[in-house]
N, CA, C and O atoms as CSV, one atom per row, in Angstrom:
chain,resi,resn,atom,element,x,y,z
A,1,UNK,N,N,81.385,99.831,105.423
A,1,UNK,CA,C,82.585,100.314,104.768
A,1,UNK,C,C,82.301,101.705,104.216
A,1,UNK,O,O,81.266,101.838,103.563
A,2,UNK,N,N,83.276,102.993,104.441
A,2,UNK,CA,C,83.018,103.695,103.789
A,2,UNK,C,C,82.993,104.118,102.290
A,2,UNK,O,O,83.376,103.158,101.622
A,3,UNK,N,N,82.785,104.849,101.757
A,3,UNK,CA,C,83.090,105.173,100.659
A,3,UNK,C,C,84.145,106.004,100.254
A,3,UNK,O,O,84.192,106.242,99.047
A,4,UNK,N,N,84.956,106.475,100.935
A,4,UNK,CA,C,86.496,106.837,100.945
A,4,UNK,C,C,87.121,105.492,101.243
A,4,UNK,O,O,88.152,105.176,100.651
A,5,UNK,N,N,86.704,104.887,101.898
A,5,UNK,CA,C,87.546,103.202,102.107
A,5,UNK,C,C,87.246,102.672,100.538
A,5,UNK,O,O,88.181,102.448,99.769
A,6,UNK,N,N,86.495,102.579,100.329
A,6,UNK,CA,C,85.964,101.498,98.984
A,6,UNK,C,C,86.856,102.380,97.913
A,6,UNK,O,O,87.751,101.957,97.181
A,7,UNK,N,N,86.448,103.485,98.011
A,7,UNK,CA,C,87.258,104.474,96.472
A,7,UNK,C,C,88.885,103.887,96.827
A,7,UNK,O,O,89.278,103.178,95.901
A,8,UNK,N,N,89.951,104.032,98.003
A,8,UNK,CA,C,90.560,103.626,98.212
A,8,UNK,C,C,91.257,102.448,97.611
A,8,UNK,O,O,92.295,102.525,96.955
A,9,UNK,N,N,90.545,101.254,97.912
A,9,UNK,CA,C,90.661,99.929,97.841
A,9,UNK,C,C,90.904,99.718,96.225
A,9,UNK,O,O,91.759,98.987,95.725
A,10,UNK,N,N,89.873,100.596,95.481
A,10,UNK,CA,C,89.318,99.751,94.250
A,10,UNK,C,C,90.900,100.959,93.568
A,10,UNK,O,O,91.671,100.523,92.713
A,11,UNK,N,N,90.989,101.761,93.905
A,11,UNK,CA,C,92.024,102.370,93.222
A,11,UNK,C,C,93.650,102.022,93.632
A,11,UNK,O,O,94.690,102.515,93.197
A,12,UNK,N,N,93.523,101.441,94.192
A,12,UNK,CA,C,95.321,100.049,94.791
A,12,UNK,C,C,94.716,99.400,94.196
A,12,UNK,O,O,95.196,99.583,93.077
A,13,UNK,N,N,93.625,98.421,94.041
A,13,UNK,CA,C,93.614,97.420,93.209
A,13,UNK,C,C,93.828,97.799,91.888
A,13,UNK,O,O,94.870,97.357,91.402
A,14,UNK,N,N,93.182,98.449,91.217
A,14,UNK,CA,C,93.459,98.989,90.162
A,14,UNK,C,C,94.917,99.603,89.418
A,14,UNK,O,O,95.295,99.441,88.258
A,15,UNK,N,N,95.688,100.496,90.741
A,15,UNK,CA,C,97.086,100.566,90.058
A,15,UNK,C,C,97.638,99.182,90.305
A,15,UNK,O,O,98.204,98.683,89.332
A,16,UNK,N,N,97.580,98.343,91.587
A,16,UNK,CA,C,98.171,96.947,90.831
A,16,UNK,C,C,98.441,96.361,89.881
A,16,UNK,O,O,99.472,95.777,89.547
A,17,UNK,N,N,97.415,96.516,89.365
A,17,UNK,CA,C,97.281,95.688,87.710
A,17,UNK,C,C,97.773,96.542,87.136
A,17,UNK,O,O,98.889,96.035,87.032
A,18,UNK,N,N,97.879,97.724,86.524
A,18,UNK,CA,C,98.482,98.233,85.873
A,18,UNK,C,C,100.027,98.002,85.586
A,18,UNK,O,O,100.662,97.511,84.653
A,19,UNK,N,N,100.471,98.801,87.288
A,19,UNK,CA,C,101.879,98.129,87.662
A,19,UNK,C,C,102.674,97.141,87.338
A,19,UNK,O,O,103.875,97.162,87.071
A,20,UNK,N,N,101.660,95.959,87.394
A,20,UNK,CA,C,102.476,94.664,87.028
A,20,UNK,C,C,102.257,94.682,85.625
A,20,UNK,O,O,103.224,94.312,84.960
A,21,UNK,N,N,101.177,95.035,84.966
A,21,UNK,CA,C,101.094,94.712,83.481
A,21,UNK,C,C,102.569,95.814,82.856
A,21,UNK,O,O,103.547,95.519,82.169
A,22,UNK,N,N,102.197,96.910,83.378
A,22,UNK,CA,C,103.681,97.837,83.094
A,22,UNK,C,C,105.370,97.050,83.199
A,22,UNK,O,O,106.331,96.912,82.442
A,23,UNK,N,N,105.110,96.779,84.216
A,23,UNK,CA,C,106.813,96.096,84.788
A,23,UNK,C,C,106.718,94.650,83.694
A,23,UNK,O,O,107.741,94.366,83.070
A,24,UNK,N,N,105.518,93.822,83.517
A,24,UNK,CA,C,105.948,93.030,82.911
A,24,UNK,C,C,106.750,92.996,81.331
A,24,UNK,O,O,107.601,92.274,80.812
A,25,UNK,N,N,106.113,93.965,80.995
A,25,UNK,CA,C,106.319,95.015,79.250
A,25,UNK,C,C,107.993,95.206,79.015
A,25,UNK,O,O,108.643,95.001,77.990
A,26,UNK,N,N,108.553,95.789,80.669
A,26,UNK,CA,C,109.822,96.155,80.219
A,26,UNK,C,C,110.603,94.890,79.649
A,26,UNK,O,O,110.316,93.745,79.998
A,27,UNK,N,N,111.653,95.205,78.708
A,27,UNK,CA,C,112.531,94.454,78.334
A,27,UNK,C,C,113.882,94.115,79.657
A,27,UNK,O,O,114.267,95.089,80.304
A,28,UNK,N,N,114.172,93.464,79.795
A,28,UNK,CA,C,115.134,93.060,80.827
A,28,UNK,C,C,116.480,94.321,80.679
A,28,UNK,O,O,117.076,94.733,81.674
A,29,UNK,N,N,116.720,94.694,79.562
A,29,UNK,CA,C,117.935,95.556,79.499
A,29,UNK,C,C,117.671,97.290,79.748
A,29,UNK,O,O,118.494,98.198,79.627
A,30,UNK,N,N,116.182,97.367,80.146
A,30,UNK,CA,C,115.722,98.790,80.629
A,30,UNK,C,C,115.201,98.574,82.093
A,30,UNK,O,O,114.476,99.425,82.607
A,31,UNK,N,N,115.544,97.515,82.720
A,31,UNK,CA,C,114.786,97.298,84.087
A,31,UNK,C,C,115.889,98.351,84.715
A,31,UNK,O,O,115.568,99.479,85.089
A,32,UNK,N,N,116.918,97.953,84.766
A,32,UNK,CA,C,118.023,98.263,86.391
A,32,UNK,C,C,118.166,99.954,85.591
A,32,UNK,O,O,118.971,100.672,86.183
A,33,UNK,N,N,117.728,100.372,84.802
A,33,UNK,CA,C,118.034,101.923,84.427
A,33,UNK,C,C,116.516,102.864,84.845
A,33,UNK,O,O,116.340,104.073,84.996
A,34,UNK,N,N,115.570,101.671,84.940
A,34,UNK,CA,C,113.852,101.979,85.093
A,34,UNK,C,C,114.179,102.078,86.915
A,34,UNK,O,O,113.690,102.769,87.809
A,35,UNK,N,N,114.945,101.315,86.890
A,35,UNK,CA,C,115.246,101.465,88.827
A,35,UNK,C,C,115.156,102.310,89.235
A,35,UNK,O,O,114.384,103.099,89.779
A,36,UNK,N,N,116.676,102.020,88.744
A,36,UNK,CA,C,117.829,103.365,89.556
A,36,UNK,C,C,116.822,104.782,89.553
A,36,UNK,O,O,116.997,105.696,90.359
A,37,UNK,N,N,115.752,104.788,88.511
A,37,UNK,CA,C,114.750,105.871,88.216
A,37,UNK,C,C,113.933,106.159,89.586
A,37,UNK,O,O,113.719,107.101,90.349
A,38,UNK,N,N,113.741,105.356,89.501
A,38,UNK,CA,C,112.316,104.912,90.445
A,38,UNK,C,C,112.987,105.210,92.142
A,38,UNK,O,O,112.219,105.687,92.978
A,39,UNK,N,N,114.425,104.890,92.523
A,39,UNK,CA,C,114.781,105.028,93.636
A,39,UNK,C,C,114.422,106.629,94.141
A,39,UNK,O,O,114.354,106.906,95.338
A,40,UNK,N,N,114.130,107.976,92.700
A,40,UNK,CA,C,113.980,109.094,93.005
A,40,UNK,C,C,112.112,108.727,93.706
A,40,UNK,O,O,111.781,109.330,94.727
A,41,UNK,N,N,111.469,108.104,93.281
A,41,UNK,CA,C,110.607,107.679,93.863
A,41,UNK,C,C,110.243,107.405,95.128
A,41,UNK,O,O,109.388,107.865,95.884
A,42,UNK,N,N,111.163,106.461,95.218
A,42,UNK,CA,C,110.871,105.438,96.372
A,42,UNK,C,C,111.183,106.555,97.667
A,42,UNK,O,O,110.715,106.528,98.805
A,43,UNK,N,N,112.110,107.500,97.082
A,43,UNK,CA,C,113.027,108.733,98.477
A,43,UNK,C,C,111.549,109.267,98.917
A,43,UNK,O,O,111.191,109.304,100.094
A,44,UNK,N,N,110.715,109.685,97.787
A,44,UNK,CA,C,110.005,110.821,98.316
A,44,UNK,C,C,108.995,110.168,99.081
A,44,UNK,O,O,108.470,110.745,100.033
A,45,UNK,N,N,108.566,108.582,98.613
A,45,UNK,CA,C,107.783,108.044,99.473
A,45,UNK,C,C,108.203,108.040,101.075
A,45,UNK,O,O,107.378,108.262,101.961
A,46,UNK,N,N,109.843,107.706,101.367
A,46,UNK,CA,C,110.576,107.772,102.870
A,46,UNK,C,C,109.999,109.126,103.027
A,46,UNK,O,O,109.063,109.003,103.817
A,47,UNK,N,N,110.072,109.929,102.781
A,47,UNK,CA,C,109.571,111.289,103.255
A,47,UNK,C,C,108.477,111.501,103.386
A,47,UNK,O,O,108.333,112.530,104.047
A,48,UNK,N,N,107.401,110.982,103.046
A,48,UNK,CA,C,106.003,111.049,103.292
A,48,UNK,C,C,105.442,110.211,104.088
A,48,UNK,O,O,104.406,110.490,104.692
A,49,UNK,N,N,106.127,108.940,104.205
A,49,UNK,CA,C,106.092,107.934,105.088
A,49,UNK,C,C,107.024,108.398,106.700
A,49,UNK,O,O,106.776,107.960,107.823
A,50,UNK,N,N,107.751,109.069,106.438
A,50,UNK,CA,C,108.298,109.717,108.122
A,50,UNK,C,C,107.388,110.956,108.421
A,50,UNK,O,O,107.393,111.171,109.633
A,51,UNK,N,N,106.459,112.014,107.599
A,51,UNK,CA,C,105.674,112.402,108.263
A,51,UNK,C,C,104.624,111.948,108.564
A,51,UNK,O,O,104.066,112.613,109.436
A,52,UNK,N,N,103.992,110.940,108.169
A,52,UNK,CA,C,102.821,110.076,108.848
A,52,UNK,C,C,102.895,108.978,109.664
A,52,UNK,O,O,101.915,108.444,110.183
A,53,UNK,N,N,104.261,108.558,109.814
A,53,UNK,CA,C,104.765,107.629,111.194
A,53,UNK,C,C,104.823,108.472,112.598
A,53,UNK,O,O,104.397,108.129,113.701
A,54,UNK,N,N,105.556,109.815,112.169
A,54,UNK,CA,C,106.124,111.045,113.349
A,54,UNK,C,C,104.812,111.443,114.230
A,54,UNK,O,O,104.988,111.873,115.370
A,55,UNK,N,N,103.637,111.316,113.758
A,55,UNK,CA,C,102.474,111.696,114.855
A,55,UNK,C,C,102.789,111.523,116.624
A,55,UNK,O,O,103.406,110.515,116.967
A,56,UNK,N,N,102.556,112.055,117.197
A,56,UNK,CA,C,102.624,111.381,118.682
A,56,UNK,C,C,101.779,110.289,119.057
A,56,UNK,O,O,102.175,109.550,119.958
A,57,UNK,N,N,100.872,110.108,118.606
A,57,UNK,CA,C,99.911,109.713,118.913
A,57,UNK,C,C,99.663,108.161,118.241
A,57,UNK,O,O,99.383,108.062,117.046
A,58,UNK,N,N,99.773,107.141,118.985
A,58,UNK,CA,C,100.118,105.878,118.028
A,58,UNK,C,C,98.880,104.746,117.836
A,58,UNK,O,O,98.287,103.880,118.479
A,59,UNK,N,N,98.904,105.309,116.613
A,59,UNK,CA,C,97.268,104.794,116.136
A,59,UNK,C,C,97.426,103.604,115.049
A,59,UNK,O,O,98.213,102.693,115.304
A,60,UNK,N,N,96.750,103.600,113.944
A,60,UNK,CA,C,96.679,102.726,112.437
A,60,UNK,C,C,97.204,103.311,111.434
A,60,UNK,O,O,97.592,102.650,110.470
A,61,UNK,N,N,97.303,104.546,111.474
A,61,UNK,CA,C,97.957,105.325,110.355
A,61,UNK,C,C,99.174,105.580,110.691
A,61,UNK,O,O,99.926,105.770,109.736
A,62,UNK,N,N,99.812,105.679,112.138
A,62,UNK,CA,C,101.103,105.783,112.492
A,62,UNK,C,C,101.762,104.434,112.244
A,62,UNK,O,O,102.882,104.402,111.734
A,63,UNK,N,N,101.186,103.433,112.546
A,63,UNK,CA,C,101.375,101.478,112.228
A,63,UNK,C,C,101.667,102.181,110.882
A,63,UNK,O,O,102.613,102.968,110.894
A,64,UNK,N,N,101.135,102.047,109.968
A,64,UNK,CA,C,101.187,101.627,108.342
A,64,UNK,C,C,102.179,102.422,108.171
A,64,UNK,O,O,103.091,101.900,107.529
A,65,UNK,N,N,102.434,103.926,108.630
A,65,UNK,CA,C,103.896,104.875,108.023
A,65,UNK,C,C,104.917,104.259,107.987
A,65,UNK,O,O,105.697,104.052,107.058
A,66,UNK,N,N,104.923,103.807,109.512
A,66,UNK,CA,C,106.183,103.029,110.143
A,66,UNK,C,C,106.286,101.761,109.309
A,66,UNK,O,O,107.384,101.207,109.257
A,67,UNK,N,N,105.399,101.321,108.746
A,67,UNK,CA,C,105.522,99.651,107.940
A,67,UNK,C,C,106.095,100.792,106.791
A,67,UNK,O,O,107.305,100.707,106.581
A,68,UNK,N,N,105.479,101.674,106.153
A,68,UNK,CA,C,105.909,102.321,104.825
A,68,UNK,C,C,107.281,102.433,105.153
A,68,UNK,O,O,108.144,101.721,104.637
A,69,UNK,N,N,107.523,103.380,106.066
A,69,UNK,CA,C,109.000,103.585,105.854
A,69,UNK,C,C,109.832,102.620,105.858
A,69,UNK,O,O,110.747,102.982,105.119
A,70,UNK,N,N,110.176,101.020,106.487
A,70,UNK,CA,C,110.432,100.525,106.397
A,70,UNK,C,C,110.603,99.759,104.921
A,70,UNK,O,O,111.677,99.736,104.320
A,71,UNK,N,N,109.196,99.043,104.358
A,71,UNK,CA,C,109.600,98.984,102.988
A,71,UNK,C,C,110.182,99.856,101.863
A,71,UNK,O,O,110.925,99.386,101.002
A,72,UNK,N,N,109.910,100.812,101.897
A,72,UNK,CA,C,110.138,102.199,101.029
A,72,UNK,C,C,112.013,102.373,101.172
A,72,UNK,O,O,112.696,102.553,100.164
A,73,UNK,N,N,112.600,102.285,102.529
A,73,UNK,CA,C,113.567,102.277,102.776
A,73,UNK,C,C,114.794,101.285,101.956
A,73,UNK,O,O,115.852,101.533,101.378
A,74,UNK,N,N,113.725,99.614,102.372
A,74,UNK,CA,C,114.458,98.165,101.601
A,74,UNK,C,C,114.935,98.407,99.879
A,74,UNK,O,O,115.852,98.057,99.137
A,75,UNK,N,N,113.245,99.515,99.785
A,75,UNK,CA,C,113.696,99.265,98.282
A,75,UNK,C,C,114.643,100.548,97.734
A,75,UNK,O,O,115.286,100.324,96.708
A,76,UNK,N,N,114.723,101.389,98.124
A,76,UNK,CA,C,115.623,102.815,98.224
A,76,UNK,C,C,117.168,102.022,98.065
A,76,UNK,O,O,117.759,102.196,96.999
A,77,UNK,N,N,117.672,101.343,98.896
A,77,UNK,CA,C,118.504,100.641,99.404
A,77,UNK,C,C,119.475,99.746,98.693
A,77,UNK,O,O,120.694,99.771,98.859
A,78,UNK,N,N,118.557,98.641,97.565
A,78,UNK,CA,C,118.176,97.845,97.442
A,78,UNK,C,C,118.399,98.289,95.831
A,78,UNK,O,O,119.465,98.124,95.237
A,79,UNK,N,N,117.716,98.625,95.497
A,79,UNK,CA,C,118.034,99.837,93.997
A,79,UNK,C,C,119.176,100.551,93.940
A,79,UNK,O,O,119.550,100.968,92.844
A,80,UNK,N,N,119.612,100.704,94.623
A,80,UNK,CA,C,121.251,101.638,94.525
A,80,UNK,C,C,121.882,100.195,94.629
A,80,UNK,O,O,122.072,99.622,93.556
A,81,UNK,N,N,122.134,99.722,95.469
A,81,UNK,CA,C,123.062,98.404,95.003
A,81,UNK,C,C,122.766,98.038,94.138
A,81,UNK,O,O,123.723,98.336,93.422
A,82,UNK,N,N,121.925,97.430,93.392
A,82,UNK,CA,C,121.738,97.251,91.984
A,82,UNK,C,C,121.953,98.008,90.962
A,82,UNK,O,O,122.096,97.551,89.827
A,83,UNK,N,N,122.009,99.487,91.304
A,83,UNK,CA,C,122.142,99.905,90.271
A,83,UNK,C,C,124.045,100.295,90.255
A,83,UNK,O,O,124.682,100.587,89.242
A,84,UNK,N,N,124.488,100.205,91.372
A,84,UNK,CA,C,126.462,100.107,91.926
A,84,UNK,C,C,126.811,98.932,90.837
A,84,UNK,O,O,127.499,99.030,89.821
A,85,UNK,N,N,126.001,97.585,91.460
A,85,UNK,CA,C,126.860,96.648,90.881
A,85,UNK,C,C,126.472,96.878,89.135
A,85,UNK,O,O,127.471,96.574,88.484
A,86,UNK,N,N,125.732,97.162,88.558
A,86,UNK,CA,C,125.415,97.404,87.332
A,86,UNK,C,C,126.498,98.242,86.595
A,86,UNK,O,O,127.155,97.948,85.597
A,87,UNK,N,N,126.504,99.379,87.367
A,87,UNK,CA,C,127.531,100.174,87.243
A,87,UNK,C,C,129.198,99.340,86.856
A,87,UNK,O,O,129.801,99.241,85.787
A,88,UNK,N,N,129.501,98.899,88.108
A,88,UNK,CA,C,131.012,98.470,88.308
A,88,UNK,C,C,131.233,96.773,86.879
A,88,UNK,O,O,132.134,96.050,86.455
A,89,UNK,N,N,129.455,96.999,86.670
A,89,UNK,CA,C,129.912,96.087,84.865
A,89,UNK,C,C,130.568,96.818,84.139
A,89,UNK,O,O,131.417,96.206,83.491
A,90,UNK,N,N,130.521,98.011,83.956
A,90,UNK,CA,C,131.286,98.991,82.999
A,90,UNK,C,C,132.218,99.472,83.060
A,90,UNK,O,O,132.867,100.047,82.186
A,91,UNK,N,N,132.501,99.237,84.537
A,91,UNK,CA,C,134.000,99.855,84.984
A,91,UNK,C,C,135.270,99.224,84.065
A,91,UNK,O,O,135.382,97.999,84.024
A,92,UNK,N,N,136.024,99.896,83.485
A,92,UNK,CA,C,137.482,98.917,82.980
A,92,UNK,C,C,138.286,98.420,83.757
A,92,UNK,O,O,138.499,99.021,84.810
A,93,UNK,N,N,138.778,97.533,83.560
A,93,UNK,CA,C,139.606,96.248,84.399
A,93,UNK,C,C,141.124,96.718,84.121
A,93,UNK,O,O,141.663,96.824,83.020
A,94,UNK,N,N,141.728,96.996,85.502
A,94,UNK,CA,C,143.073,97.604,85.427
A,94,UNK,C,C,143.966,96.305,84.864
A,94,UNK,O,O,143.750,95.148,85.226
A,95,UNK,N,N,145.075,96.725,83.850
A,95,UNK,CA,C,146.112,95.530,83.676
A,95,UNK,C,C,147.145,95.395,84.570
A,95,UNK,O,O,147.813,96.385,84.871
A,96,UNK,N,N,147.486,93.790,85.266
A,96,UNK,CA,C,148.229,93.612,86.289
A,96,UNK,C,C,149.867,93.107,85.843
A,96,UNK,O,O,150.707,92.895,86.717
C-alpha cells in the first residue's frame, strides 16, 4: 500500500467521524437550511466529478468520477426538493 493511499484512507476515515459527529449536533430546525447550504457544495463537487469522469481513457479514476457524479448529482437534486417543499410550508394559503 502506498503512502499516498494510506494518508488517503486515514483522512476519509477521519472526516467521517467528524461529519457524522457534526450532522449529529444539528438541531432538527437548522438541518433543511444547513442543506439547502450544502447543495452550493454538492454543485461544485458535480463539477469536479465531470472533470475526472471526462478523461478518454477509461480507467479507476474515470469509474469513481462517474460513480461521483452520479451521487453528487442525487444529492444536488434531492436538497432542492427539500428545500421547495420546506419552502411552500411558508407559502400563504389563498382564501376560496
Amino acid at each position: 500500500m502506498s503512502p499516498e493511499l494510506l494518508t488517503g484512507l486515514v483522512v476519509f476515515v477521519l472526516a467521517s467521524f467528524v461529519g457524522f459527529e457534526v450532522i449529529n449536533k444539528v438541531p432538527p430546525t437548522l438541518h433543511t437550511p444547513l442543506m439547502s447550504g450544502s447543495n452550493a457544495i454538492s454543485g461544485i463537487a458535480v463539477v469536479g466529478a465531470l472533470l475526472i469522469a471526462g478523461t478518454q481513457d477509461w480507467n479507476v479514476t474515470t469509474s469513481l468520477g462517474f460513480f461521483a457524479v452520479i451521487l453528487a448529482t442525487i444529492n444536488v437534486v434531492g436538497g432542492f426538493l427539500v428545500t421547495d417543499r420546506m419552502l411552500q410550508m411558508f407559502k400563504k394559503k389563498e382564501a376560496k
